[in-house]
C-alpha positions as CSV (number, residue, x, y, z in Angstrom):
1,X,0.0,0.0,0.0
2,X,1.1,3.4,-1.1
3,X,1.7,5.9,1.7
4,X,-0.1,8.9,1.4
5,X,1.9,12.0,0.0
6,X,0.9,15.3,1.8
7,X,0.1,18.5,-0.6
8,X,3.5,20.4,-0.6
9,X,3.4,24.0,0.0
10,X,3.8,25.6,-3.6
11,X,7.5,26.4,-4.0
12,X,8.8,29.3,-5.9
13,X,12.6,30.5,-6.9
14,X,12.2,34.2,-5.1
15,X,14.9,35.9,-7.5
16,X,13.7,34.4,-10.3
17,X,10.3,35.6,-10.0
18,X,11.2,39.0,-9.2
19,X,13.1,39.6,-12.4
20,X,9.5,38.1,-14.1
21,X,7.4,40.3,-12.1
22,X,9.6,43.6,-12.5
23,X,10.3,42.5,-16.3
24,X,5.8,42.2,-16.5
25,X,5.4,45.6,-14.7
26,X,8.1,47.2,-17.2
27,X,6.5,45.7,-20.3
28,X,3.1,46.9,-18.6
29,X,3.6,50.7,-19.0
30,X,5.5,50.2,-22.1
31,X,1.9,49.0,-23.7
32,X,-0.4,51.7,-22.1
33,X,2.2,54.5,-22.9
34,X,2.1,55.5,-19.2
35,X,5.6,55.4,-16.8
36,X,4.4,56.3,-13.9
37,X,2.6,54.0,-11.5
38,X,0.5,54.9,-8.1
39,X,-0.1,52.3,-4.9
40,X,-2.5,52.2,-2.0
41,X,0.5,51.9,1.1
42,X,-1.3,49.9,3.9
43,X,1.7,48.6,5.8
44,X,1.1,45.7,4.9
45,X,3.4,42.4,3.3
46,X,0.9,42.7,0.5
47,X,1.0,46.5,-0.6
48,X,4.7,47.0,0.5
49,X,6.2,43.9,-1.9
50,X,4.5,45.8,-5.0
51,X,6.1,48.8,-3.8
52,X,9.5,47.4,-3.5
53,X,8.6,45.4,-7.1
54,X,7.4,49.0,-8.6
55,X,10.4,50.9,-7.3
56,X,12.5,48.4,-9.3
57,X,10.7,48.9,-12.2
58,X,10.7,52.5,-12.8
59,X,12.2,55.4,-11.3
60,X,11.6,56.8,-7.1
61,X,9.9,59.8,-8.4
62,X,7.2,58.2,-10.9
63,X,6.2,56.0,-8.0
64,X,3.6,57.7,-5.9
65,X,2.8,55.8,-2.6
66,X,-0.6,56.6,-0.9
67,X,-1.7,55.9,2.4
68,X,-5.3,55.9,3.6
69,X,-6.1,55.7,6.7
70,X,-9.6,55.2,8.6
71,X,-10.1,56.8,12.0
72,X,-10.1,52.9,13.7
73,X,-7.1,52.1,11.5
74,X,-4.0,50.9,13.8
75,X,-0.9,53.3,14.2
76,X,1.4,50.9,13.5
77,X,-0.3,50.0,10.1
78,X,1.0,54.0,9.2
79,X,4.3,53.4,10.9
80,X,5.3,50.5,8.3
81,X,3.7,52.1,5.7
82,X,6.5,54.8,6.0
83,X,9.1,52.4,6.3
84,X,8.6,51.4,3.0
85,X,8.5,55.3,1.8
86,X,11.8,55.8,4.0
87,X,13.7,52.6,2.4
88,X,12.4,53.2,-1.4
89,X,12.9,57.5,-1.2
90,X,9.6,57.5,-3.5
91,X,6.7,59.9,-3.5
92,X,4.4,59.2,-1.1
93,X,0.8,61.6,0.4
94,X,-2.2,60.5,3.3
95,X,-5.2,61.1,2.2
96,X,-8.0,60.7,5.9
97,X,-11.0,58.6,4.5
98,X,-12.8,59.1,8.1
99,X,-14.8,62.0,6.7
100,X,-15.5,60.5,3.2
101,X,-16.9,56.9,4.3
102,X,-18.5,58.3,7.7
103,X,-22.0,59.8,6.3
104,X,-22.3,56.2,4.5
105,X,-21.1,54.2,7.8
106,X,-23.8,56.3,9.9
107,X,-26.3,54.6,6.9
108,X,-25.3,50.8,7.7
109,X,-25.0,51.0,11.6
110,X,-23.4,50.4,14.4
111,X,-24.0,46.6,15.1
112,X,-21.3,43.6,15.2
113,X,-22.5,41.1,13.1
114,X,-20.8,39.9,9.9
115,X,-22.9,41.1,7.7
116,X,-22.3,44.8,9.1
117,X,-18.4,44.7,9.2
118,X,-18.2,43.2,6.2
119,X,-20.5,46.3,4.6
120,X,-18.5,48.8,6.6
121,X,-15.2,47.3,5.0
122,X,-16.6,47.0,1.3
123,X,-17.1,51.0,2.0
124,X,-13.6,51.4,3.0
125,X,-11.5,49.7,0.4
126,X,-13.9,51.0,-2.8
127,X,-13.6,55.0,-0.4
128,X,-9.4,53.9,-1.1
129,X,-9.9,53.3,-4.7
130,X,-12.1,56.6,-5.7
131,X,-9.3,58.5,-3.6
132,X,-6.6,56.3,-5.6
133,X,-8.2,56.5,-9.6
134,X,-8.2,60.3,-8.3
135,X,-4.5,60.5,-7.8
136,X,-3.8,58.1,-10.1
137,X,-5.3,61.4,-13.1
138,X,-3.6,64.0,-11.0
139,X,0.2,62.1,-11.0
140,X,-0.9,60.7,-14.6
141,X,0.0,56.7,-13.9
142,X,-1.7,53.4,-13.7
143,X,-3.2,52.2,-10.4
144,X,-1.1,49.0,-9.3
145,X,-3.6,46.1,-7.7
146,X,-1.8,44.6,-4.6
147,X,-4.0,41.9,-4.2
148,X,-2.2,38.0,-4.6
149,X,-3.5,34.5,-5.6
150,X,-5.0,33.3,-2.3
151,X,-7.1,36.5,-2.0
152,X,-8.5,36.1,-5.8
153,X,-9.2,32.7,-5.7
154,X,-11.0,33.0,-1.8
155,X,-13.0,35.9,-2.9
156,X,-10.7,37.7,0.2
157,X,-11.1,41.1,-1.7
158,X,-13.6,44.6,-2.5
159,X,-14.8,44.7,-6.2
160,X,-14.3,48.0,-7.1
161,X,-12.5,48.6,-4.3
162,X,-8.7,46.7,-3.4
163,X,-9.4,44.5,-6.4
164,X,-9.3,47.0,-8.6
165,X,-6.3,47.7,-10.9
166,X,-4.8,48.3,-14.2
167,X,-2.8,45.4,-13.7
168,X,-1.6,43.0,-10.7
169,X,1.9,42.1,-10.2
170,X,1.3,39.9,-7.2
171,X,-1.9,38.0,-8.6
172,X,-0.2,34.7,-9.6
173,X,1.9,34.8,-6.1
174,X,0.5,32.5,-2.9
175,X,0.6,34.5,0.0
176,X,3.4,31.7,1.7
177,X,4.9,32.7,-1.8
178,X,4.7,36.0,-1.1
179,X,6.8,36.6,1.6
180,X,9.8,34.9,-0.2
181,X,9.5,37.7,-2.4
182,X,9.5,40.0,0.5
183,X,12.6,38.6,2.1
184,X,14.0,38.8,-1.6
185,X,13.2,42.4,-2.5
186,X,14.4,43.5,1.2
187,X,11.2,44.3,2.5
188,X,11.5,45.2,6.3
189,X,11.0,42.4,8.3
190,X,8.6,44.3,10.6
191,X,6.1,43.9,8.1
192,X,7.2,40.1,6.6
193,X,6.8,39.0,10.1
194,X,3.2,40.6,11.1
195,X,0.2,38.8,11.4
196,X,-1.7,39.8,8.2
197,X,-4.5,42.0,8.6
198,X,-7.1,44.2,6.6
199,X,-7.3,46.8,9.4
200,X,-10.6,47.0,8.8
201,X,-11.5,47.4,12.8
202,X,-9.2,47.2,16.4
203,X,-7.9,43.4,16.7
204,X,-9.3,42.4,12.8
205,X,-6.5,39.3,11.3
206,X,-7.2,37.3,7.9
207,X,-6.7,34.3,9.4
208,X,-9.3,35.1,12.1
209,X,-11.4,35.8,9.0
210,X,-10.7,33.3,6.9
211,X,-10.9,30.4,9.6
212,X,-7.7,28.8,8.7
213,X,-3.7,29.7,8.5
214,X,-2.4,31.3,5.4
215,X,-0.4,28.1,5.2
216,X,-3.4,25.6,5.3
217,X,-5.1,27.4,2.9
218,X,-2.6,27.8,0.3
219,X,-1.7,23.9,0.6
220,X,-5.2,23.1,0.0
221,X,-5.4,25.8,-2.9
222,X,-2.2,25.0,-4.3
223,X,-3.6,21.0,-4.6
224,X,-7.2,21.8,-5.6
225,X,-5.8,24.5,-8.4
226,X,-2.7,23.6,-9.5
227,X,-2.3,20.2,-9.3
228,X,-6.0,19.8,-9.9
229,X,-6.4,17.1,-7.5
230,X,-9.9,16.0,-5.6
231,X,-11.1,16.7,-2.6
232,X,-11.4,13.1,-2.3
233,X,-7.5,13.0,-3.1
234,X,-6.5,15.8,-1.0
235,X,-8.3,14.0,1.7
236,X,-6.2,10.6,1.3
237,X,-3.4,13.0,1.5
238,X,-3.4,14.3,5.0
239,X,-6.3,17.1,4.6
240,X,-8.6,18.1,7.0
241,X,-12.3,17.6,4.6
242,X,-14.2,20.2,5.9
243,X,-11.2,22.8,4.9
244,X,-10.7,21.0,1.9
245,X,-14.6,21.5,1.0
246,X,-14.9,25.1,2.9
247,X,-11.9,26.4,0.5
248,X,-13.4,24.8,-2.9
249,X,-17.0,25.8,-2.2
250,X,-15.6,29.0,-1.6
251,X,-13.2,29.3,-5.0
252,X,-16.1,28.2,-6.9
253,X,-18.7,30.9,-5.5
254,X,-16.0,33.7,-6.1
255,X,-15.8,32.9,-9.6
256,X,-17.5,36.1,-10.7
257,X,-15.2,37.7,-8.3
258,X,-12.5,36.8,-10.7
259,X,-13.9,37.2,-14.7
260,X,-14.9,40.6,-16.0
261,X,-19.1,41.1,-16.6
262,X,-20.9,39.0,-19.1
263,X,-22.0,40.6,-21.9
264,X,-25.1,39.5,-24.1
265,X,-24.3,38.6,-27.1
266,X,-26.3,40.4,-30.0
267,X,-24.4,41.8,-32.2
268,X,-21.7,40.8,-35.4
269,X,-18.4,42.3,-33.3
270,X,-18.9,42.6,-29.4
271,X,-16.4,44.7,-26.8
272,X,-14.3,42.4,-24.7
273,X,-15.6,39.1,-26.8
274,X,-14.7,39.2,-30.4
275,X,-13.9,43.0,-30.8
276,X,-10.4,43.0,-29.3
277,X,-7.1,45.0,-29.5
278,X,-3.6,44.8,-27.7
279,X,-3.1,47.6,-24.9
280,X,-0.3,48.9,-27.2
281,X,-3.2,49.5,-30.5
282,X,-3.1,52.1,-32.9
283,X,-4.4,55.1,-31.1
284,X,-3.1,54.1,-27.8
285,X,-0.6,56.7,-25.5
286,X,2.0,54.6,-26.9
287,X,1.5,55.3,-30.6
């Protein structure tokens, strides 16, 4: 009898990927006839690694950093957030979304339940990207997405709000992946070693959230996606099955999460079906 083989963490070559990633944000402008890009800075692992990937790419100045805080938001979240601004010399502003989500907040409530924090944090992250698609006009460059695979395929994410971008650097990266990169790209380890967190209210951690370590989940994700194996097989392998079915019933109802809207199809040509062009057409900034 065959011993059962448990689902390996998905391995990655850190230095390797960054010259990818940097060589994909560089051929990304070169397209859309933009050089400048523009971040949302939370402090973060997630939103400092694309800053240390973007400041690589192009040049301090035509990076512009922007950090957002919420009234509840943790100090320390704006302390790291300048530590990546200190170690990368880039541009960098705060823009106070307390007064700009408030009169909406005061609309949903006060209570605790899921439902209402959950609201109250779809309000802050798309209040961060109508503050960011401002800036990104006003500094003339293309809004980098921050979010990475284990987000996108959980549904962990805003639409319209921290899931949208002109392009995402860190969208084919695990989180465990993830910090590798950090480490790689020099990230301070202040923010590699935190416990992840939305910052969304006092005490709020993914992993809290999402019910399971980052670890867990991206061994059963890395199985169930890339290797394509069953949940029966994961199982035989060592996997808790109610993770195993939590984190594919979840990947499946975040689908829409993850394609752009249907369209009904009436016409001969239709936008984003049949009628297609590269970013770099005729017509485009670049020509």
């Amino acid at each position: 009898m065959t011993a059962a083989i448990a689902p390996p963490l998905p391995a990655i070559e850190a230095g390797q990927a960054v010259e990818v990633i940097v060589g994909f944000i560089r051929a990304q402008l070169a397209q859309t006839g933009f050089r400048r890009t523009v971040i949302a800075l939370s402090g973060g692992v997630d939103s400092a690694t694309v800053a240390f990937l973007c400041a690589r790419a192009v040049e301090a100045d035509d990076l512009l950093t922007v950090r957002m805080p919420y009234l509840t938001s943790s100090p320390a979240s704006e302390t790291d957030a300048l530590r990546v601004v200190e170690a990368l010399g880039c541009r960098s502003e705060r823009v106070e979304i307390t007064p700009m989500v408030a009169p909406m907040l005061e609309l949903i409530g006060r209570g605790d339940s899921a439902a209402e924090r959950v609201r109250r944090g779809n309000v802050m992250a798309r209040q961060r990207m109508i503050v960011l698609y401002d800036r990104s006009v006003t500094f003339d460059a293309l809004v980098v997405g921050t979010s990475n695979k284990t987000e996108a395929l959980l549904g962990y994410g805003t639409l319209h709000g921290d899931m949208a971008c002109a392009f995402a650097p860190i969208g084919d990266l695990y989180k465990s992946q993830l910090r590798a990169i950090a480490v790689e790209l020099g990230v301070p380890p202040q923010i590699v070693e935190k416990a992840p967190s939305a910052d969304l209210w006092p005490g709020q951690t993914d992993e809290a959230e999402l019910g399971a370590s980052y670890e867990l989940l991206d061994r059963v994700l890395y199985a169930l996606v890339d290797r394509r194996w069953s949940v029966a097989r994961c199982v035989a392998a060592g996997l808790d099955r109610a993770v195993v079915e939590a984190v594919a019933q979840r990947v499946a109802r975040n689908e829409f999460k993850r394609q752009t809207p249907p369209v009904a199809k009436i016409s001969l040509r239709t936008p984003g079906i049949d009628h297609l062009y590269p970013r770099r057409r005729p017509g485009s900034r670049r020509s």
